[in-house]
N, CA, C and O atoms as a printed pandas DataFrame, in Angstrom:
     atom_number atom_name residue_name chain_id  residue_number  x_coord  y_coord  z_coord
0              1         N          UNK        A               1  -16.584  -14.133   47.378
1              2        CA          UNK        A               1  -16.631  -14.986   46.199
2              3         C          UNK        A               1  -17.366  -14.238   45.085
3              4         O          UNK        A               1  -17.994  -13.221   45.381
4              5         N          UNK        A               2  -17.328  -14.681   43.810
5              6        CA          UNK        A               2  -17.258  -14.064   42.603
6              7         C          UNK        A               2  -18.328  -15.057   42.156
7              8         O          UNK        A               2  -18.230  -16.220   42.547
8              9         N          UNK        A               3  -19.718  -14.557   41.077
9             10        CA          UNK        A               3  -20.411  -15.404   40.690
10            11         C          UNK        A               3  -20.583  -14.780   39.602
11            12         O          UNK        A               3  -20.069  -13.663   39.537
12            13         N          UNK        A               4  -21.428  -15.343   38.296
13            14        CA          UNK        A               4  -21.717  -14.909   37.013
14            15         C          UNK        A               4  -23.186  -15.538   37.115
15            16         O          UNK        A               4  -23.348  -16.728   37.386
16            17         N          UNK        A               5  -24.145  -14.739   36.902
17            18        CA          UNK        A               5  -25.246  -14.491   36.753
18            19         C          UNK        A               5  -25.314  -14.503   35.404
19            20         O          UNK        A               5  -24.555  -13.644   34.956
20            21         N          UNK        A               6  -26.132  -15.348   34.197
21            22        CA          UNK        A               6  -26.203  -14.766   33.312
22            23         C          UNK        A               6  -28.069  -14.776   32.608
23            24         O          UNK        A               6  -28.833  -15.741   32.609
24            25         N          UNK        A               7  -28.269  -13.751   32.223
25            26        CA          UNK        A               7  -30.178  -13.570   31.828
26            27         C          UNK        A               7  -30.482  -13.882   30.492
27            28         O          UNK        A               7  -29.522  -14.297   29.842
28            29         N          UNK        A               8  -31.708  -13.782   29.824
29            30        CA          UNK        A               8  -31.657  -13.667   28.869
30            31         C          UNK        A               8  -33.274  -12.591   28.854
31            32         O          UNK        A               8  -34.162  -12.446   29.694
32            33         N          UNK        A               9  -33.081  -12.079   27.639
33            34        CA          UNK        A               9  -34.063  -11.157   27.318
34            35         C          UNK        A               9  -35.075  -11.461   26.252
35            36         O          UNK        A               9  -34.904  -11.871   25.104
36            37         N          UNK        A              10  -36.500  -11.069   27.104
37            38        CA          UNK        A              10  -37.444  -11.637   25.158
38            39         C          UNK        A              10  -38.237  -10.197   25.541
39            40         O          UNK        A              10  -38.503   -9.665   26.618
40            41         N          UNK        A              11  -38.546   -9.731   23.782
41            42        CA          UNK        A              11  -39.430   -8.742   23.681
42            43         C          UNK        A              11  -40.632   -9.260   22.890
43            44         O          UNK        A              11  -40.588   -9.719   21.749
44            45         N          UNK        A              12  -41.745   -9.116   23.686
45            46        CA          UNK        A              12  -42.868   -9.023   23.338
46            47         C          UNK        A              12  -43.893   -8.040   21.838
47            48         O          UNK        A              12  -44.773   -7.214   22.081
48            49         N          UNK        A              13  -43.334   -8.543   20.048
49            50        CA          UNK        A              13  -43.142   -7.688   19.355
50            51         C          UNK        A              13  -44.547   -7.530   19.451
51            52         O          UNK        A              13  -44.763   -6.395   19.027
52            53         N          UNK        A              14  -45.961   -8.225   19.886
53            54        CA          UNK        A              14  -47.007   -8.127   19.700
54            55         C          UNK        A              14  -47.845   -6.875   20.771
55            56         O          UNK        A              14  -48.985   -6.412   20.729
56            57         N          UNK        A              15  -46.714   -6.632   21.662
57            58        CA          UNK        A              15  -47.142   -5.467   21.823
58            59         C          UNK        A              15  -47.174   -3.964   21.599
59            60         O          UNK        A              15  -47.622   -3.014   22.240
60            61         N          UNK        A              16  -46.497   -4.116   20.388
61            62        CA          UNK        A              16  -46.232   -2.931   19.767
62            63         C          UNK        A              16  -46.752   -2.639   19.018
63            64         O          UNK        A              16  -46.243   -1.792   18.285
64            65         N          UNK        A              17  -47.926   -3.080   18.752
65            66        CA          UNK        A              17  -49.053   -2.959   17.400
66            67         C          UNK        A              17  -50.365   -3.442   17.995
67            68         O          UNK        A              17  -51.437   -3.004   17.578
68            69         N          UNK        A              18  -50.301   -4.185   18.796
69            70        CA          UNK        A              18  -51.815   -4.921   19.294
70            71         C          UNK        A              18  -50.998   -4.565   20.880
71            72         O          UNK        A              18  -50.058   -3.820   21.155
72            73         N          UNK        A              19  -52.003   -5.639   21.860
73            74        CA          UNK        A              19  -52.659   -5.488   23.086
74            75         C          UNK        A              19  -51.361   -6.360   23.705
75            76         O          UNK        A              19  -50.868   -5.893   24.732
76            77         N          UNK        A              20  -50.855   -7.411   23.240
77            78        CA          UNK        A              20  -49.491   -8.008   23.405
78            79         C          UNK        A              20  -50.105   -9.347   24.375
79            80         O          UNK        A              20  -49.290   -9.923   25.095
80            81         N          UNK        A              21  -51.428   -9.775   24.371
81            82        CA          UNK        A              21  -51.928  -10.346   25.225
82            83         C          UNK        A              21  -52.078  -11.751   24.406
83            84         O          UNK        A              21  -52.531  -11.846   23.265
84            85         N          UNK        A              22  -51.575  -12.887   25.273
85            86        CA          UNK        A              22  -52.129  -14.382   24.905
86            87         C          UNK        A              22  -53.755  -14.754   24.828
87            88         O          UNK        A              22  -54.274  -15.695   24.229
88            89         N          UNK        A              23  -54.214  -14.003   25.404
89            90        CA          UNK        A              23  -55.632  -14.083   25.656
90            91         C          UNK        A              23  -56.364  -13.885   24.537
91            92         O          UNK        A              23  -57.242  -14.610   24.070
92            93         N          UNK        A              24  -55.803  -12.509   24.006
93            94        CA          UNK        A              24  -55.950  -11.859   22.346
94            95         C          UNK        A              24  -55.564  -12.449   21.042
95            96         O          UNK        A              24  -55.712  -11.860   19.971
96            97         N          UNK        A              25  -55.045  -13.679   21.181
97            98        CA          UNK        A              25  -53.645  -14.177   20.261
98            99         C          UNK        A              25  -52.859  -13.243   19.937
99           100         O          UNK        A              25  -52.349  -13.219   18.817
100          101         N          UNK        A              26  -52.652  -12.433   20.733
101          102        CA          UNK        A              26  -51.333  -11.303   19.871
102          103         C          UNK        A              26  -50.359  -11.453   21.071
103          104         O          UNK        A              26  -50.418  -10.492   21.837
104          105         N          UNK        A              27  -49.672  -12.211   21.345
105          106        CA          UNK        A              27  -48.779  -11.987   22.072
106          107         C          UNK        A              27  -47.330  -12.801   21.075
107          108         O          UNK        A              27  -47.263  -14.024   20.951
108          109         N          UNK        A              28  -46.500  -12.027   20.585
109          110        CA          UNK        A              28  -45.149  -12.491   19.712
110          111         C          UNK        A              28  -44.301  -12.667   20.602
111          112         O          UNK        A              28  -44.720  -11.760   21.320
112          113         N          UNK        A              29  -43.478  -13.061   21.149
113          114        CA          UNK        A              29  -42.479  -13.328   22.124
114          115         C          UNK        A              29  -40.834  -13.798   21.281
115          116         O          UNK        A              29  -40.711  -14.987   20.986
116          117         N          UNK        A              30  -39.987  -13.095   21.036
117          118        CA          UNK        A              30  -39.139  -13.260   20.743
118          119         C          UNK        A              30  -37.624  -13.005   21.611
119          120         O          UNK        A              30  -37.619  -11.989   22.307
120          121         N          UNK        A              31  -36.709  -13.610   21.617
121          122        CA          UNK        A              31  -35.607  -13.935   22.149
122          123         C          UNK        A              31  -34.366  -12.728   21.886
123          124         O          UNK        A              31  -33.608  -13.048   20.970
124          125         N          UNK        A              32  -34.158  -11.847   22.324
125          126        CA          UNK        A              32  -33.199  -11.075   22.174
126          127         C          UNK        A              32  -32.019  -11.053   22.706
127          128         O          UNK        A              32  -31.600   -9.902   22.836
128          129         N          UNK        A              33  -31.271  -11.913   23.089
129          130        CA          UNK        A              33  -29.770  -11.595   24.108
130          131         C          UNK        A              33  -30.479  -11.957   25.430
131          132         O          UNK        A              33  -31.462  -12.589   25.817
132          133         N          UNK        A              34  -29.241  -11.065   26.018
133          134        CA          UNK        A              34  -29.207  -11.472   27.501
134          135         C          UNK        A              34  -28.197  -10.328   28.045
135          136         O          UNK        A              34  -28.036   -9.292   27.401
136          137         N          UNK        A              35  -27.534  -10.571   29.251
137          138        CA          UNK        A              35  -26.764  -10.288   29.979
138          139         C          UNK        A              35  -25.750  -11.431   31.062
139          140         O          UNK        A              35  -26.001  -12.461   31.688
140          141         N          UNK        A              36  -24.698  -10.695   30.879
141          142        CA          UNK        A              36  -23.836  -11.403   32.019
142          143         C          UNK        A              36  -23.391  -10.456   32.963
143          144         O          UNK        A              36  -22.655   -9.534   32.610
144          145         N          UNK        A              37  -23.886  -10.638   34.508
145          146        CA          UNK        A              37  -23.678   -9.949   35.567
146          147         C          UNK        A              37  -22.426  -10.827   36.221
147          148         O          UNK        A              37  -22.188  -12.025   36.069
148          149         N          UNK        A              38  -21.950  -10.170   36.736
149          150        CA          UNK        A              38  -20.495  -10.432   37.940
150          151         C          UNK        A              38  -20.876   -9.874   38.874
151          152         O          UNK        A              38  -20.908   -8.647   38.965
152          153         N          UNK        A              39  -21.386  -10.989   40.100
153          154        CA          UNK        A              39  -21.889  -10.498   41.363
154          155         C          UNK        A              39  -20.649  -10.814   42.457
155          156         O          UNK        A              39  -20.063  -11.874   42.676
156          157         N          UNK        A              40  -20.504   -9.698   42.960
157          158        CA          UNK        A              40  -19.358   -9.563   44.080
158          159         C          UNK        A              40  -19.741   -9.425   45.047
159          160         O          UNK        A              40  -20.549   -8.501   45.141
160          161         N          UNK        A              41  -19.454  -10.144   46.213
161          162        CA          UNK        A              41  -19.343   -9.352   47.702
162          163         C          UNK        A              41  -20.712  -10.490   48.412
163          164         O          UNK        A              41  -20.977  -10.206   49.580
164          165         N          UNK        A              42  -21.407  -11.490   47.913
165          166        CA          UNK        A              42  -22.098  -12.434   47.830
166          167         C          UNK        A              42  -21.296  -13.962   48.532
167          168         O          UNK        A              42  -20.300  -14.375   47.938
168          169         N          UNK        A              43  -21.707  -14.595   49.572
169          170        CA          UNK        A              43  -21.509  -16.186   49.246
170          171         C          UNK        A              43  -21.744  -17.137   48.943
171          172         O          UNK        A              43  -21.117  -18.195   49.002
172          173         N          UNK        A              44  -23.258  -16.730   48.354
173          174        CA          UNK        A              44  -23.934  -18.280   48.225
174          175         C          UNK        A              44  -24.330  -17.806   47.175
175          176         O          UNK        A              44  -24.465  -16.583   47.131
176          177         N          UNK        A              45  -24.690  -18.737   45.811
177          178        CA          UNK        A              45  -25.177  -18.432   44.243
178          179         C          UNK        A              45  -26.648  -18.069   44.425
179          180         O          UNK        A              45  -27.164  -17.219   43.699
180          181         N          UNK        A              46  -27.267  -18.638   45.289
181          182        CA          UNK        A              46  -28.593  -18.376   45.763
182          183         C          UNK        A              46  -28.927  -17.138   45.530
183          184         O          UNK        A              46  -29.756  -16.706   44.728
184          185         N          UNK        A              47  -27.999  -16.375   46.532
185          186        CA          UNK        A              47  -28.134  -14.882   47.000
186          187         C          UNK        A              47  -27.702  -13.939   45.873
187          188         O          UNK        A              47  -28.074  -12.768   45.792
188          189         N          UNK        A              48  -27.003  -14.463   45.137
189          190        CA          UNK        A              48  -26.368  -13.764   43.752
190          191         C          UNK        A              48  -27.717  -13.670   42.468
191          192         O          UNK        A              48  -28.218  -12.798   41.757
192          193         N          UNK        A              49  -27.866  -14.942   42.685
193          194        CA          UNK        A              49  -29.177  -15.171   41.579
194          195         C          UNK        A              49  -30.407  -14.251   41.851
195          196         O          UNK        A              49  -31.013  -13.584   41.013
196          197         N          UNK        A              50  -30.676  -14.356   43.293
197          198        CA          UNK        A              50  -31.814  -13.590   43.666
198          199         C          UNK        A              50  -31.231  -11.791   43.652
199          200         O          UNK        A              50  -32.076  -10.906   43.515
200          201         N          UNK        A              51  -30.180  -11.542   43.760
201          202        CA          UNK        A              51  -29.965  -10.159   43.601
202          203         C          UNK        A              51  -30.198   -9.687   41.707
203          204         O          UNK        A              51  -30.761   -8.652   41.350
204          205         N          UNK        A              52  -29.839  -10.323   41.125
205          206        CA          UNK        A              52  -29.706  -10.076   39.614
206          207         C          UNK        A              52  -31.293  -10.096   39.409
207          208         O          UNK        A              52  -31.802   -9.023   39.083
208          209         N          UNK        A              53  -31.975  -11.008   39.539
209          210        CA          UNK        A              53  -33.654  -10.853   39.644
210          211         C          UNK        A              53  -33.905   -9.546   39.820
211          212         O          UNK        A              53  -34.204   -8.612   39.075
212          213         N          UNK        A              54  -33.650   -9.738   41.383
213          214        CA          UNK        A              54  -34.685   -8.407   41.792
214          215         C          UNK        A              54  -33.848   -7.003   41.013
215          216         O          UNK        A              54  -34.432   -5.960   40.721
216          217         N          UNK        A              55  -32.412   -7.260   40.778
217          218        CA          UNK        A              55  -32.313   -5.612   40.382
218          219         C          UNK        A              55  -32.387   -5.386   39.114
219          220         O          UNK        A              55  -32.670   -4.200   38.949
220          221         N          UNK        A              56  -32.257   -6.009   38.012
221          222        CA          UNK        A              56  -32.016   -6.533   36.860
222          223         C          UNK        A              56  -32.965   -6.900   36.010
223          224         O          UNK        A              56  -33.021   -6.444   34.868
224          225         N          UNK        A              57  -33.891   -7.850   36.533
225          226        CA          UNK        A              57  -35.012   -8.616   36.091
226          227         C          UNK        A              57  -36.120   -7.857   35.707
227          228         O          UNK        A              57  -36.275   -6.920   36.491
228          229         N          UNK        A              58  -37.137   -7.890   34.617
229          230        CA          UNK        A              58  -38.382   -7.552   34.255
230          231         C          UNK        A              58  -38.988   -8.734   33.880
231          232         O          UNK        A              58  -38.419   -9.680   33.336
232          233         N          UNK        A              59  -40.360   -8.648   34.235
233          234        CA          UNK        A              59  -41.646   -9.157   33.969
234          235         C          UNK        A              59  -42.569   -8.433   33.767
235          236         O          UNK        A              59  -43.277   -8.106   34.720
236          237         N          UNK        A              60  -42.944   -7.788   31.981
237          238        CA          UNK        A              60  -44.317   -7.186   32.134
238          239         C          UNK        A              60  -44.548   -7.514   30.632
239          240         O          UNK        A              60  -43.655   -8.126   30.046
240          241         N          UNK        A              61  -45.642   -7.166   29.982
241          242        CA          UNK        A              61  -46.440   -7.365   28.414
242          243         C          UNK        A              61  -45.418   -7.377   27.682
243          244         O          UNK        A              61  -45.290   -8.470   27.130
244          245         N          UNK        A              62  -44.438   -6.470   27.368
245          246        CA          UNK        A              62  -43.717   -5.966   26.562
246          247         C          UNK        A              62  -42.542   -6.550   26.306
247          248         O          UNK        A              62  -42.051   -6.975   25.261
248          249         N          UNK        A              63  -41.980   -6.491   27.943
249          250        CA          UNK        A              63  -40.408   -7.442   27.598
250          251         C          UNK        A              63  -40.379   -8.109   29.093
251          252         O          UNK        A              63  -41.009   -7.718   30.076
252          253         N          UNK        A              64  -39.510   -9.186   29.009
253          254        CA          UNK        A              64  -38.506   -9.906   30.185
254          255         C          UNK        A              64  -37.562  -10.234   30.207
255          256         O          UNK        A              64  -37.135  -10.524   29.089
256          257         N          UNK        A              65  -36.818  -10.385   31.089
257          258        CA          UNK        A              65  -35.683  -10.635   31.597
258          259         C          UNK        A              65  -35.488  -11.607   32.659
259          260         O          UNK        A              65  -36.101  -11.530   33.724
260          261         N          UNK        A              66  -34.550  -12.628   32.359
261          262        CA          UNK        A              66  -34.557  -13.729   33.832
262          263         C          UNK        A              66  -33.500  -14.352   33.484
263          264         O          UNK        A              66  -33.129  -14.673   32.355
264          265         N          UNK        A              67  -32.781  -14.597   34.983
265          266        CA          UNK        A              67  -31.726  -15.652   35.024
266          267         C          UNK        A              67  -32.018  -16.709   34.314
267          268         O          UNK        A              67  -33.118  -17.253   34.405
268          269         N          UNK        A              68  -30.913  -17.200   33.388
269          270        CA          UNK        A              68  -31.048  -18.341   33.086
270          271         C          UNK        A              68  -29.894  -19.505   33.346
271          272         O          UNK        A              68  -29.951  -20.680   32.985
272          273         N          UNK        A              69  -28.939  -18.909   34.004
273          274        CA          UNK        A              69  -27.350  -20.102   34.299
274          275         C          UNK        A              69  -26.474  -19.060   35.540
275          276         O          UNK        A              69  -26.094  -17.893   35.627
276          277         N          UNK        A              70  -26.450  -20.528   36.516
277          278        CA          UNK        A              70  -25.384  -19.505   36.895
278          279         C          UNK        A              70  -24.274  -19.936   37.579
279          280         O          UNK        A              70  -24.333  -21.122   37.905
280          281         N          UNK        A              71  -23.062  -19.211   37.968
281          282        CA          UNK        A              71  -21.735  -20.261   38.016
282          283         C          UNK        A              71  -20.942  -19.180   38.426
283          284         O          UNK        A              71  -21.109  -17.973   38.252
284          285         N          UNK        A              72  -19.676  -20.063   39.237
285          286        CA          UNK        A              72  -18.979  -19.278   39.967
286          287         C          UNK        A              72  -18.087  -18.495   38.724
287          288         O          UNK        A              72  -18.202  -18.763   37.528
288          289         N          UNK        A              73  -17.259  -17.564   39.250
289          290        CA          UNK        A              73  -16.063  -16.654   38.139
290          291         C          UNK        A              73  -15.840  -17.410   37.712
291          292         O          UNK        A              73  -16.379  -17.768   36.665
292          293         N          UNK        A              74  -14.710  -18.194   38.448
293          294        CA          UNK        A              74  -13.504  -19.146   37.779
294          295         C          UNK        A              74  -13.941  -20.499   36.836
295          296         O          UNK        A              74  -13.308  -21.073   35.950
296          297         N          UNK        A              75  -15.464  -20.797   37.476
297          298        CA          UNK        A              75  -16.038  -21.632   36.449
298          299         C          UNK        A              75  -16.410  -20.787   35.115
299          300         O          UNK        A              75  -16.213  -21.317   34.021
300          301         N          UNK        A              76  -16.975  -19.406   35.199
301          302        CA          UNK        A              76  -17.146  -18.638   33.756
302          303         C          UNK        A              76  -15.855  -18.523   33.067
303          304         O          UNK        A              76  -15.856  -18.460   31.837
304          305         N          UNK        A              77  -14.965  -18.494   33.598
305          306        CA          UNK        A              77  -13.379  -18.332   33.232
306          307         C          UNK        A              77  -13.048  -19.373   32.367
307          308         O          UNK        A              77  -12.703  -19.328   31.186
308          309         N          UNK        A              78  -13.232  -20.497   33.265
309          310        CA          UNK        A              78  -12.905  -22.081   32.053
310          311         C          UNK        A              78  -13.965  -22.135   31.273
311          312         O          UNK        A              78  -13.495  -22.566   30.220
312          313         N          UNK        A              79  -15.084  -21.976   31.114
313          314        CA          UNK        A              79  -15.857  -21.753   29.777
314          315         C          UNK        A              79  -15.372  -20.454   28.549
315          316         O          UNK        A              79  -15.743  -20.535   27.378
316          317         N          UNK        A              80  -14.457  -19.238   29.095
317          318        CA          UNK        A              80  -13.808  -18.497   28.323
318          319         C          UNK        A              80  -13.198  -19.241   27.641
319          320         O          UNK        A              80  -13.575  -19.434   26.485
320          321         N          UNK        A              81  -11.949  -19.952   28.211
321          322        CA          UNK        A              81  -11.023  -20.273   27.773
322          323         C          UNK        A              81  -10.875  -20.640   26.563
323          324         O          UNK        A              81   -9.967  -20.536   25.738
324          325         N          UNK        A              82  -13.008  -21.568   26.588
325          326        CA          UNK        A              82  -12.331  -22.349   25.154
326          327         C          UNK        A              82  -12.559  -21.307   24.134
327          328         O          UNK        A              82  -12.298  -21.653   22.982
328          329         N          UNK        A              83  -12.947  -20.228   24.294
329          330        CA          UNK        A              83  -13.277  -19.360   23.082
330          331         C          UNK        A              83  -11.765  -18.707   22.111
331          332         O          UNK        A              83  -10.547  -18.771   22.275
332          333         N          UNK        A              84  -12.347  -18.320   21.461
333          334        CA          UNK        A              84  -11.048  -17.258   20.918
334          335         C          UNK        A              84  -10.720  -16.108   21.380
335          336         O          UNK        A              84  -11.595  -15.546   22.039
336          337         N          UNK        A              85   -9.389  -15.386   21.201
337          338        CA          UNK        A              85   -9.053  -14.834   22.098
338          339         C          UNK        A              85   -9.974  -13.439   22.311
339          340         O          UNK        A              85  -10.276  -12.895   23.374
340          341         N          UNK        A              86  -10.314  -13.050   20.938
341          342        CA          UNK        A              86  -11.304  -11.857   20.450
342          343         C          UNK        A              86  -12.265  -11.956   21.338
343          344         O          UNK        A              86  -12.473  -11.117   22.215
344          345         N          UNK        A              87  -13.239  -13.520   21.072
345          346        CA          UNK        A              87  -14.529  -13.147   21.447
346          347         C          UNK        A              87  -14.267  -13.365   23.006
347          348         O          UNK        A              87  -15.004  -12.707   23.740
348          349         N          UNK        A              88  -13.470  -14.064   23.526
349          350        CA          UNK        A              88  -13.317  -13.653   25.113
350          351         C          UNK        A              88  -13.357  -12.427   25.372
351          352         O          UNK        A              88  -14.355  -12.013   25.961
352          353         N          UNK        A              89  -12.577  -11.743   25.107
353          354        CA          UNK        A              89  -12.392  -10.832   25.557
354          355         C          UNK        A              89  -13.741   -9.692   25.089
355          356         O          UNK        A              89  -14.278   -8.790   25.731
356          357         N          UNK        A              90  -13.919  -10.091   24.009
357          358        CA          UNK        A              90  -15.483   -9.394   23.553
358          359         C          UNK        A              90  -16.445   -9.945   25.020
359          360         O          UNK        A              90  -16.540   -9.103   25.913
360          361         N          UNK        A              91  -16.835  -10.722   25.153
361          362        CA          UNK        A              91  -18.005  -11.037   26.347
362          363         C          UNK        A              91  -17.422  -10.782   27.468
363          364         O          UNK        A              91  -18.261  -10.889   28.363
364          365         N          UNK        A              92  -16.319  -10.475   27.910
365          366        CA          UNK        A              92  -15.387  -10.304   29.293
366          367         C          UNK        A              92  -15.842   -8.656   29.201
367          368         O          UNK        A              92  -16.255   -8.160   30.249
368          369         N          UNK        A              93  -15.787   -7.891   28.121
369          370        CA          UNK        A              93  -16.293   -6.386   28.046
370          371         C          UNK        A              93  -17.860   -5.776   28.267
371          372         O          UNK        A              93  -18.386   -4.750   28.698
372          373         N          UNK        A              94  -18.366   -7.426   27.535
373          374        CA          UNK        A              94  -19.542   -6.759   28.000
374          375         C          UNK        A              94  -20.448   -7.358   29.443
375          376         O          UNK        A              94  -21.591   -7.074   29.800
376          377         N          UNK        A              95  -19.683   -8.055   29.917
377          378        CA          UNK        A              95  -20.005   -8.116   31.181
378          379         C          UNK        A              95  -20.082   -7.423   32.122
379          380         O          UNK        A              95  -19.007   -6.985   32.533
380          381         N          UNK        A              96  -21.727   -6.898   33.095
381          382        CA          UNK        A              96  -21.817   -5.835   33.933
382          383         C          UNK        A              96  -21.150   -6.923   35.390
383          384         O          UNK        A              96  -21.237   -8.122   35.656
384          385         N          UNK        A              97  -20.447   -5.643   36.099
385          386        CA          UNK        A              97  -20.128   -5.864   37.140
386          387         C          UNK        A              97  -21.079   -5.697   38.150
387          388         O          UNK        A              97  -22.160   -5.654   37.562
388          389         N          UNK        A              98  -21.277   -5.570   39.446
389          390        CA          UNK        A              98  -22.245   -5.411   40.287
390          391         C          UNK        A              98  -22.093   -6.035   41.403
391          392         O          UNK        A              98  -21.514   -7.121   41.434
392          393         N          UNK        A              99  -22.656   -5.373   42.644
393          394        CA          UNK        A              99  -22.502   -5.641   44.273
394          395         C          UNK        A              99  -23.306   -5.378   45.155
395          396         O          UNK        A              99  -22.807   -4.522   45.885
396          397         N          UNK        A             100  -24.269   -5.654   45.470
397          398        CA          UNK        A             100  -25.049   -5.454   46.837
398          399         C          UNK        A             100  -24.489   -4.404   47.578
399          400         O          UNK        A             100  -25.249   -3.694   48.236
400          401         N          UNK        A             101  -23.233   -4.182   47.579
401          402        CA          UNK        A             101  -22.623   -3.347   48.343
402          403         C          UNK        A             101  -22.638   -1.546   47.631
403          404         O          UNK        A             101  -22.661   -0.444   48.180
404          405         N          UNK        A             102  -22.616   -1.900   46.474
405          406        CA          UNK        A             102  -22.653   -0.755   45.856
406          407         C          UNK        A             102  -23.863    0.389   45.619
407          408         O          UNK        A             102  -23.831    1.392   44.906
408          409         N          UNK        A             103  -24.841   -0.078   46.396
409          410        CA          UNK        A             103  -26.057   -0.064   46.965
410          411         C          UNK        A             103  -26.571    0.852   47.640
411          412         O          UNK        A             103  -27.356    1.785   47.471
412          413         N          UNK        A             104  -25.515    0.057   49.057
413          414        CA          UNK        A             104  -25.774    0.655   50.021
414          415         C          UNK        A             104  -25.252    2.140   50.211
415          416         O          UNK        A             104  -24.033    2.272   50.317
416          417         N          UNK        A             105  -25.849    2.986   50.251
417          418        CA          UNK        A             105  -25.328    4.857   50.755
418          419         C          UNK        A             105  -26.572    5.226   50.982
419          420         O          UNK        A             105  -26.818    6.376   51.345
C-alpha cells in the first residue's frame, strides 16, 4: 500500500543573528513549506508516519520539520483531482518518493 506523508517546515530566523532561544526572547519561528513523501512498501499509516519522522524529520534551534497529515495515495489522488491540471501535476513533481526498502543494502 501507498501512503502520503505530508510535513511542514519552520525556520527559526532568530537564530541567525541571536541565540534563537525562547528563554532569550529571540526565538522567530516562521513557517516555510513542507514536503510530500510517498511511502511505499509500508501497511499501516502508523509505520509510514513514523518512517518520514525518523528519516526526514528535524528538531533543533534553527529549523523543523514534522508530519503534519497523512493519507493513503488514492485518497491524495482525490484531493488532486480538485486542483487544476498545472498545479496537479506541479505537486505530483514535487513529491519525494521513498521506501524502507530502499534502505536496506
Amino acid at each position: 500500500m501507498k501512503f502520503v506523508i505530508s510535513t511542514q517546515y519552520l525556520e527559526n530566523y532568530g537564530a541567525h543573528c541571536e541565540d534563537g532561544k525562547f528563554s532569550s526572547g529571540n526565538a522567530y519561528w516562521k513557517m516555510k513549506g513542507g514536503s510530500d513523501y510517498i511511502v511505499s512498501d509500508l501497511d499501516r499509516v502508523q509505520d509510514a508516519l513514523a518512517f518520514v519522522m525518523a528519516m526526514f524529520g528535524t528538531n533543533d534551534l534553527s529549523q523543523k520539520e514534522y508530519p503534519t497529515a497523512y493519507r493513503t495515495y488514492d485518497e491524495w489522488q482525490d484531493e488532486l483531482a480538485e486542483e487544476s491540471d498545472d498545479y496537479r501535476e506541479f505537486l505530483e513533481g514535487l513529491a519525494k518518493e521513498v521506501s524502507p526498502l530502499s534502505l536496506a543494502a
